[in-house]
N, C-alpha and C positions, 0 to 999 in steps of 0.2 A: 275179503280182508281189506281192501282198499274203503268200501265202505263204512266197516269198525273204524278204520283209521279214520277217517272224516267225519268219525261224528266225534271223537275219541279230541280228535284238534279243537272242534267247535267248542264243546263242552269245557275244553280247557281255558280260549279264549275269554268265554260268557264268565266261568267263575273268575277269570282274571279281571276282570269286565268289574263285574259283581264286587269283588273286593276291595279294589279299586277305589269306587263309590262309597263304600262303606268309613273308607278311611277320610275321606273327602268328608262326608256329614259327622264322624265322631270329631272330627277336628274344626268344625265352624268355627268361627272367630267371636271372640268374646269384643259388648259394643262399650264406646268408650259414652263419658257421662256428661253432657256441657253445661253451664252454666250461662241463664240468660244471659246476652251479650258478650259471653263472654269466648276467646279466642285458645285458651289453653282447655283440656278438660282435667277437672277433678277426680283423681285416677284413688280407688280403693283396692289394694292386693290382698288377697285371703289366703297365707303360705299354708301347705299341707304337707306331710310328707310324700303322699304317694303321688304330689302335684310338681315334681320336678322341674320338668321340662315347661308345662304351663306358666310358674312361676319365673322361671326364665324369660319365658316369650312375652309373660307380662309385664320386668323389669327393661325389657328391652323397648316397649313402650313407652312406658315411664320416662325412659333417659331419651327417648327419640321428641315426645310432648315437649320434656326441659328445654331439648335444644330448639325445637321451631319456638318454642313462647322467647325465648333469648333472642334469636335472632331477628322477632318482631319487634323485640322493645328495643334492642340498636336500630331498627329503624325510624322507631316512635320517637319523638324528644320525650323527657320530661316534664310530668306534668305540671303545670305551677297553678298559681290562687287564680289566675285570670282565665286558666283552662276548665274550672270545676267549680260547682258549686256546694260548699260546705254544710253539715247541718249535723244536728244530733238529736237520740230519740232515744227513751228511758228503754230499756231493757226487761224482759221479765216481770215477775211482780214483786209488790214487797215482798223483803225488805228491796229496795232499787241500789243493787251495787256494782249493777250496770250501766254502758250506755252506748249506745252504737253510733259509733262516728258513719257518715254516709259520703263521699266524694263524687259527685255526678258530670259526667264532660258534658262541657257546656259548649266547648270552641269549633266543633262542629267538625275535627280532624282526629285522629289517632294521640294519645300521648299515654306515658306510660308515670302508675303512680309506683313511686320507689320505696322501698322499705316499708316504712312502719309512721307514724305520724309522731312526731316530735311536740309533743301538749307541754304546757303550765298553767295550770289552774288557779295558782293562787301568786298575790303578786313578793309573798312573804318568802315564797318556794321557788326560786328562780331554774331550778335542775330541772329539767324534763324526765316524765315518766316514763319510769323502766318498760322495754320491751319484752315481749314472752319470744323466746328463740323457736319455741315448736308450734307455734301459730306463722313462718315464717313458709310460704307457698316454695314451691319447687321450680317455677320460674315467674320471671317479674308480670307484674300485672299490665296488661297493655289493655287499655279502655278505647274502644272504638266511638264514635259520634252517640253521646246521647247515652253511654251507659256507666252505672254505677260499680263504683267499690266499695267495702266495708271493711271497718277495723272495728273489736270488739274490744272495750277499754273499761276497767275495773276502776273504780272509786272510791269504795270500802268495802269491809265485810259487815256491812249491815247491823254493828253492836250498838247499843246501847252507850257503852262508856268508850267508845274509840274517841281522838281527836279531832271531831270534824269541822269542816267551816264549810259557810255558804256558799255557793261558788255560780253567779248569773250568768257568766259570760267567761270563755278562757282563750288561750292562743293554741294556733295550732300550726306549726311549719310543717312543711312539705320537703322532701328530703330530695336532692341532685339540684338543689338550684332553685326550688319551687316558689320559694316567700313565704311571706307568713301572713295569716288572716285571724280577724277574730271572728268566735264559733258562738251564737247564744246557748247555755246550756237549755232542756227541755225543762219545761213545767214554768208555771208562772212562779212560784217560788224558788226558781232553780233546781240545785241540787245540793247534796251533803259529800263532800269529800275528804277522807284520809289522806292527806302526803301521803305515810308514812304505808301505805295499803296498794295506793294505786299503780295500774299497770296499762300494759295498751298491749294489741297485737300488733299485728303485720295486716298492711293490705291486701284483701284477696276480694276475688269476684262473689263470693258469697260466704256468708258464718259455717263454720264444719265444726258437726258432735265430733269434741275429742281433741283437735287440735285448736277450738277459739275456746277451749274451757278453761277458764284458770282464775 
């Protein structure tokens, strides 16, 4: 009897054992995504019903990334015109009614670029181009030595009969302080731009299907 009893324990212990383990590998941790140089990651949630709790554990991710990118950029200043170097590059192909503004640190330290870029294109248009709210990142961008940001900024829709003008060179403010520089537009002939069309995004460490579409 004592012997039934001690194998009766063991076998109990092994499947505890056993189970245990099992629960440990169905639960691996899901890996997060980064972007070259960049300090926050770009976080994709896929909600399911029968994903509950996963979705939980993934939104709780989510808000934990927000808060460390936050509390990096309170420690980062500001990036300004003397921190980065500006430039633009046509987008897509025809019709081109894109263009991707580029912002690269230059200063050799941490700074953090804010919001969305503040353009005027034309000297007739003095308002600056509307911003898209859901191309606007879940926390602020903080650029470390030497790496780039991107804002994807519309121009036209590509028609025919819109009202476009030529546009060689425009401004471009940096937003907490930044200044303002001027951007050459790309292509030896410029570009064609609508006031009446164009948009811009938000700063983010790289362009994302879905949220830089517009």
């Amino acid at each position: 009897m004592r012997t039934s009893r001690s194998r009766s324990t063991v076998l109990a212990a092994t499947g505890a054992a056993v189970f245990a383990l099992s629960l440990t590998a169905c639960g691996g941790g899901g890996s997060d995504t980064e972007s070259a140089g960049a300090e926050t990651p770009e976080t994709t949630v896929s909600v399911g019903a029968s994903r509950g709790a996963d979705t939980g554990a993934d939104a709780s991710a989510v808000k934990a990334s927000a808060s460390g990118g936050k509390r990096a950029a309170a420690a980062a200043p500001a990036c300004t015109t003397k921190d980065v170097a500006l430039s633009a590059a046509r987008h897509g192909g025809p019709p081109y009614t894109h263009i991707v503004l580029t912002a690269k640190n230059k200063s050799g330290r941490s700074c953090t670029m804010t919001g969305f870029p503040e353009i005027q294109f034309l000297e007739s248009h003095k308002q600056n181009v509307p911003s898209v709210a859901k191309s606007k990142p879940a926390a602020p961008v903080v650029l470390k030595a030497g790496a780039p940001a991107y804002a994807l900024v519309k121009v036209s829709d590509g028609g025919v009969d819109e009202n476009n003008e030529p546009v060689s060179a425009f401004s471009v403010t940096l937003q907490g302080g930044g200044g303002m520089a001027a951007v050459r537009a790309p292509g030896s002939g410029g570009i064609a731009v609508d006031p009446a069309k164009s948009l811009t995004g938000y700063w983010t460490y790289e362009l994302r299907n879905g949220a830089d579409e517009f």
